[in-house]
N, C-alpha and C positions, 0 to 999 in steps of 0.2 A: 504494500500500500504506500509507503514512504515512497519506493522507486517513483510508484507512477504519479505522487505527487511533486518529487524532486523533476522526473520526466517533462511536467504540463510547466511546472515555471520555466526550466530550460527552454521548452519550446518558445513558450511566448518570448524570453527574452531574445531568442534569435530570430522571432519573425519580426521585431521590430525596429524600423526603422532608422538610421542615424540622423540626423538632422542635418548633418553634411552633406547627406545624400539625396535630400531634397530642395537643393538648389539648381535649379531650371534657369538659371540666368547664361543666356546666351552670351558668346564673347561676341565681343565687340566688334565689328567691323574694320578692318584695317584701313590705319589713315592714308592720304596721299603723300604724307610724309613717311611715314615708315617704309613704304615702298619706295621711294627715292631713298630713303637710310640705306633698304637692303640693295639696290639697285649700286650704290657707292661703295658698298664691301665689297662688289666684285671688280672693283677701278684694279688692271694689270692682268686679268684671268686674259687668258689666251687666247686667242685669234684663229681658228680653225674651222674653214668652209664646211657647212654641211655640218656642225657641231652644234649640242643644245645643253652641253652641262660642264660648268667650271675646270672641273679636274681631267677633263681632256680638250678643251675648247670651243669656243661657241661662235657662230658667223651673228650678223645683226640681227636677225629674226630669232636665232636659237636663243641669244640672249634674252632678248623681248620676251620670250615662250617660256622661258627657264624662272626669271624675276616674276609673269602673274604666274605661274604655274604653284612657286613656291610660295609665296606672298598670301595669292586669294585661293588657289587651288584652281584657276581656271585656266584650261588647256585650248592654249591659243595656235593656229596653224603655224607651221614653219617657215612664214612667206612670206616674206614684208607687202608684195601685193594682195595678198588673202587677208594678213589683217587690216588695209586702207578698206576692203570691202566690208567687212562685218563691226567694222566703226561708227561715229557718227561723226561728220567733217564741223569742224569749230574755227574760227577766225583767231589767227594768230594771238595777237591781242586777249582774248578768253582763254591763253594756255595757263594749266593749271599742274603743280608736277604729278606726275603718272599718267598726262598726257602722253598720247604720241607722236611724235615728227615724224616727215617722211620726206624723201630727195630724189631727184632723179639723179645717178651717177651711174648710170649708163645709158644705153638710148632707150630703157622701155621705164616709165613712169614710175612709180613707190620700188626705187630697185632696193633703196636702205630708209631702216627705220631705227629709233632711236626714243630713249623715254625722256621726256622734258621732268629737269629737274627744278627749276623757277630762277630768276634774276638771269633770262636768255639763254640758263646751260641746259642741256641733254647729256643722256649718256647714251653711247655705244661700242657694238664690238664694232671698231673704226675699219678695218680691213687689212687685208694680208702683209699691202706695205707698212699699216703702223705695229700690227700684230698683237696688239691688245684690245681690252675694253679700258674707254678712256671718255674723261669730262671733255663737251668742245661747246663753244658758244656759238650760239644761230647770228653773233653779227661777223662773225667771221667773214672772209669771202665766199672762198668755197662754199660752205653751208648755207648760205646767205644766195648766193649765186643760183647754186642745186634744191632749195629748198620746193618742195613738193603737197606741202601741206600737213596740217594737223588734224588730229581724231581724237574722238574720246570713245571711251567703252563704258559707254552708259550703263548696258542692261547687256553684260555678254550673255547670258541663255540664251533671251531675243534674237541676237547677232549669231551667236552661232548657229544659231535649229531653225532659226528663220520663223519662227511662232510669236506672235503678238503677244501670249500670254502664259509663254511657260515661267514655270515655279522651280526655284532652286535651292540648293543648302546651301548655295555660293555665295558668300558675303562679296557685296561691292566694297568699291572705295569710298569712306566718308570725308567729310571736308576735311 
């Protein structure tokens, strides 16, 4: 008789609940800044066509792909032109950082893309001849010269799936 009353307290006390473990507050959505934080820890990572992760090198798209991938969790195309299309186009002037820049530096349109970091920087993986990722300012020439436009990624589900109204676990960017 003792057992089965030592038995029914044991039970209750392990079905019940911890109070730690009824907190339901979601994390936060990542800011625009932090993503430019983590976007500037990889200033020097490696330079490598067709690459999308630090420790073996990344071309400007893989980069791009690599920071939201890790960031928000959103798995963005390898394509500096695939992501000008699944954006929404913004007026220079409205860049906000974890925007994205785009240039044409070759003959076909959004050939490099790059995340606006604020006060005219960006980052990218710059290309073979500089061989890294590296901060560069839009009043540059060159980039200034090549500049192709800017996007935001409002609602990537939208963007990606092409649906007005899909629903995600995927935190956006907050201010």
């Amino acid at each position: 008789m003792r057992l089965i009353k030592y038995l029914t307290i044991l039970f209750f006390i392990c079905a019940q609940t911890p109070s730690w473990a009824d907190d339901t507050t979601a994390k936060p959505a990542p800011t625009r800044t932090e993503l430019a934080l983590f976007a500037m820890g990889l200033v020097g990572a490696i330079y490598k066509p067709g690459g999308d992760n630090p420790s073996t090198g990344m071309d400007c798209s893989g980069f791009v792909k690599y920071v939201f991938g890790e960031v928000i969790g959103l798995k963005l195309p390898h394509n500096a032109l695939a992501m000008s299309k699944i954006s929404n186009e913004i007026n220079k002037a409205d860049l906000k950082p974890g925007d994205l820049v785009f240039f044409k530096t070759t003959k076909v349109a959004f050939s490099h893309v790059g995340i606006y970091l604020g006060d005219n920087r960006f980052i990218h993986a710059a290309s073979s001849r500089t061989g890294v990722v590296m901060i560069s300012h839009l009043d540059d020439a060159y980039w200034r010269d090549n500049f192709n436009g800017a996007r935001r990624l409002a609602n990537p589900v939208t963007a990606l799936t092409g649906t007005a109204n899909a629903s995600s676990n995927l935190p956006s960017l907050s201010e």
